[in-house]
C-alpha angles and dihedrals in degrees: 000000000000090000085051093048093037090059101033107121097251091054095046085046105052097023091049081052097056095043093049089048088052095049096054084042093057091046096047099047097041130079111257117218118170134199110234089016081234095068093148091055099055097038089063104018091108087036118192089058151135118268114194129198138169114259096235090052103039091106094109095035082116083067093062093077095093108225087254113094113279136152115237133174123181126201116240131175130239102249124119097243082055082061093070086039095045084058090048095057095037088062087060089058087251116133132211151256110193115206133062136190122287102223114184095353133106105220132077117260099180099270096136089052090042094059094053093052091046090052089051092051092057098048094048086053102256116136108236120229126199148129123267107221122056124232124275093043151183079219113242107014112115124236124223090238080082095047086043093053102046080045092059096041108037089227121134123245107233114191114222124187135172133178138169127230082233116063151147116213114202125219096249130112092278103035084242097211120223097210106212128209138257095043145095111298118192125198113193123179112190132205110299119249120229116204113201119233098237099043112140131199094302087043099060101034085060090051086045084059092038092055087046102053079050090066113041091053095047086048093053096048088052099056088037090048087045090047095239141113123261108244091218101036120106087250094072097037109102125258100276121243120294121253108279132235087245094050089048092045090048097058097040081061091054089062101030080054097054086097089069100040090093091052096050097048088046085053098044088044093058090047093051097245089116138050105232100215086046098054096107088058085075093057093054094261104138124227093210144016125276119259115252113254141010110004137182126207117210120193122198121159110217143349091300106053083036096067094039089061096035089085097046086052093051087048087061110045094050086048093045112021094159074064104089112203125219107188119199117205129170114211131049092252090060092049091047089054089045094053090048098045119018111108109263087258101056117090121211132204143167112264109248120249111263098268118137086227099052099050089048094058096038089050091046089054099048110025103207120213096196125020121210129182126176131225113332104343088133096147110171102232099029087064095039100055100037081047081048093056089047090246106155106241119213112173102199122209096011119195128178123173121231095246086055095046092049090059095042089058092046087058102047081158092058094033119042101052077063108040085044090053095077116078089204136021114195095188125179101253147009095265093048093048085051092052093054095054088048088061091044108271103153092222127017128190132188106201105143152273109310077193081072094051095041125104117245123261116278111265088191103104126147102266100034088128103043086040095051090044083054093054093039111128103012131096112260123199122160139215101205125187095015122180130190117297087028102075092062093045083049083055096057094043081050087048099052088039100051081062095072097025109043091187101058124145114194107199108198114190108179126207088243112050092197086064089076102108102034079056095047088044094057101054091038089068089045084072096262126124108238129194117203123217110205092052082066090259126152128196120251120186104281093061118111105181122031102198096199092197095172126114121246100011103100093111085061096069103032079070096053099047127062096198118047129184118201116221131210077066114086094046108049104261097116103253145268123261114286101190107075086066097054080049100054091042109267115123103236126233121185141183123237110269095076091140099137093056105040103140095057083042091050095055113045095043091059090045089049081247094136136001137233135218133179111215139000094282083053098042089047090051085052108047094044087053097057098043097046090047108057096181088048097055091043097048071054101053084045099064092042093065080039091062099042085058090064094047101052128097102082096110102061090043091056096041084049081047102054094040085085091062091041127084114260109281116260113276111234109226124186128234102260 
């Protein structure tokens, strides 16, 4: 009813009127100071051009057409509240595009058409005008639809911004200003972006950045050159929440815990979980000394995580080679990985426990210039003290579950020191990043999984021969990722297919490889001969279960299977990633609880690209299924890469992401 009532003809016409009215009264009662004092020049010296604004300060943009004769179209959205808008804009001889992007929202807006609209403009020599971030925000942050844009036309993208020194902000995603009269009123143009012709991903997500650094200084000369406050600088936001008697409570426990370190690392080396000679690594002592120059810590839990930063760190390195790389892991399979595949120059040690102590010692040693960490590594002490040292946080491919994030908002006191710690959060999709900012990151971004962009897993181990003749001549499937309450359900799906298939092999590799013999135990006593890897065992062809209880060797064993069922899924843990065995060629299957991976789930789910079941009866259907129809599996196989293709993107995005935080790159001179 009030859409309907705010774009009925009597209320755009009078209330057009008005607006128009209030924005001619604002610039002729206010002081007008412009930045070049030639704004006009430089806004349409490259006409027909791309002129850029934030969403929330975008109320005089009808004062940007000079008084000279110049075409201008500005981009406007559908809605009903863009009708008023669309008449208001119309009063100052300015005509329309009607579409906008449609951010984090499902349904079309009109985008595509607007482009075109937009493209046709420019090549019939009219200046665009839009906003650069989409509603409904984050606010800005610049969409591709812009890069895009400037890419297709060959037209630069040049950032306006103007701002009173008078203003009501409202309370909405972009703090929308209401500029007043009688007042200062600043006009900055800023330095045109060119997009190339031929940018790709990586081309246009650094324009992207490039627009949107335009931006933000023009807007804050702007506000400086007006004498106010930016509404959505760091200057007006108010003072965050102090420290809570949790937080303080928390890290009081970490130090009143020290005497038991010793204790808990003894316990976790004799069951396999450190490495002896590197356990004062875990109190912050280095085993080396730290690179001269710029470094940047990255920080990834486990294998996972590991192998999802381990290209970012490689971009890096080739773009900034004068930038040295320290990479932090916790448990004895990420180090392993690190050792094999980190570039030479790159050091890697264990994180330090979150002792203040500890942190203290491992920061004063190394120094660090930029400090990464990747998905949900948010430890208490570990933030505060590198925050405390001015190191600028990013936290890359953040994830955070809804039952987490549930706790974290009940506890702003706990949360938001930490979350407001990171000057950046790069999170896999929308709805994390907003998230994120709900909990009191500064600036949230959803670009994407860096799971989809990361190589496989290497299925090059010692033993893969003697290991694949073994296996010549028998039906493989594989339970990969299994955690407890899965592996007798995998049993019973063994048992009811074994019925049909004889031969069968069932390979299990659970997500805790100490778990081996509990596991061989267990279905030993179910009546199955089982064989266990990490004892040295093969199977021979009386075997019924292979417990490949060993650590980095799960590519392996996505090459030899060409079914593979991911565990964590069918007990409600979240899941485990599905998307190194499509890569490696096993059609996946999955139980229902894939929570922690929803995106990839998501996806191929919807493309046919996996398959889920709900208990043993279901997993043994589908499995048979997929070994006994080869085109099937491999129609299969075909919509999950499919699928993959479409979620990539997300490394070029992060490493354009983190270039802001890096030194310039290196200028190459020539000899004279």
């Amino acid at each position: 009813m009030g859409k309907r009532l705010f774009s009925s003809p009597p209320v755009v016409a009078v209330g057009s009127a008005i607006a128009a009215a209030y924005i001619r009264l604002v610039y002729a009662t206010s002081k007008v100071l412009r930045d070049p004092p030639d704004t006009d020049a430089k806004l349409f010296a490259q006409h027909p051009q791309i002129i850029a604004m934030w969403h929330g300060q975008f109320l005089m943009l009808p004062k940007i057409k000079p008084d000279r004769p110049a075409d201008v179209a500005a981009m406007v959205a559908r809605h009903g509240d863009a009708e008023l808008i669309g008449a208001v804009l119309k009063r100052f001889h300015m005509r329309l595009i009607r579409g906008a992007g449609a951010g984090k929202r499902r349904r079309n807006r009109g985008g595509a058409t607007a482009l075109r609209e937009a493209l046709t403009a420019l090549h019939g020599g009219a200046t665009v005008a839009m906003t650069a971030d989409v509603p409904p925000g984050p606010a800005r942050r610049a969409g591709d639809g812009i890069a895009m844009l400037a890419r297709l036309s060959g037209r630069p993208v040049v950032p306006c911004a103007m701002a009173t020194r008078r203003f009501i902000a409202l309370k909405t995603w972009n703090a929308l200003t209401i500029n007043l009269p009688f007042s200062t009123l600043a006009i900055v143009a800023g330095d045109p972006v060119l997009v190339p012709a031929d940018a790709d991903a990586k081309g246009i997500e650094a324009a992207r950045l490039a627009i949107e650094r335009g931006l933000d200084q023009t807007t804050a000369r702007a506000y400086a050159l007006a004498g106010a406050i930016d509404p959505l600088s760091q200057a007006s936001h108010p003072a965050p929440p102090k420290t809570s008697l949790m937080l303080t409570a928390y890290r009081l426990f970490t130090r009143l815990a020290a005497p038991f370190a010793p204790l808990m690392l003894a316990w976790r080396t004799r069951r396999g979980k450190e490495e002896p000679d590197r356990r004062p690594e875990r109190y912050g002592w280095a085993s080396g000394p730290r690179p001269p120059g710029f470094l940047a810590w990255f920080h990834a839990a486990s294998v996972g995580e590991a192998n999802a930063v381990l290209p970012v760190i490689d971009a890096i390195a080739q773009a900034h080679p004068d930038v040295s790389v320290l990479l932090t892991t916790g448990t004895v399979t990420s180090a392993k990985l690190a050792r094999a595949r980190l570039p030479k120059s790159a050091v890697h040690q264990y994180v330090p426990l979150d002792h203040q102590a500890y942190v203290q010692r491992f920061l004063g040693h190394w120094r660090p210039d930029l400090a990464v960490l990747v998905e949900s590594e948010i430890w208490p002490n570990l933030v505060l003290e590198t925050k405390a040292r001015a190191i600028p946080l990013v936290l890359i491919n953040g994830r955070i579950s809804q039952s987490s994030f549930r706790k974290w908002r009940k506890r702003p006191g706990f949360s938001r020191p930490l979350f407001g710690a990171f000057s950046l959060v790069l999170a896999q999709n929308d709805g994390l990043a907003q998230r994120f900012c709900e909990l009191g990151a500064a600036e949230a971004q959803g670009i994407g999984n860096l799971k989809a962009d990361a190589p496989p897993p290497s299925a090059e181990v010692t033993g893969k021969k003697r290991l694949a003749a073994a296996l010549q001549g028998r039906t493989v499937w594989l339970a990969a990722s299994t955690h407890a309450g899965e592996d007798d359900m995998v049993a019973v799906a063994h048992l009811a297919m074994r019925r049909t298939r004889p031969d069968l092999l069932t390979i299990i590799v659970p997500r805790h490889p100490e778990r081996g013999p509990l596991i061989a135990r267990l279905l030993a006593g179910a009546g199955l001969k089982v064989a266990l890897r990490s004892e040295g065992q093969l199977p021979n062809a009386a075997t019924d279960i292979y417990v490949a209880d060993t650590i980095g060797e799960i590519g392996l064993f996505y090459t030899l299977a060409p079914v593979a069922f991911i565990g964590g899924s069918l007990v409600p843990h979240g899941g485990q990633n599905p998307v190194e065995a499509i890569k490696l060629g096993a059609a996946v299957l999955s139980g229902p609880h894939w929570r922690n991976f929803r995106d990839s789930y998501e996806e191929l789910l919807k493309a046919g690209g996996a398959r889920e079941v709900i208990d043993a009866d279901s997993l043994a259907e589908a499995a048979l299924f997929l070994l006994a129809n080869t085109q099937a599996r491999e129609a299969m196989m075909a919509n999950a890469e499919r699928a993959l293709a479409g979620m990539g993107g997300a490394l070029p995005k992060t490493v354009a992401a983190l270039e802001r935080f890096l030194p310039p790159k290196p200028s190459l001179k020539h000899a004279s």
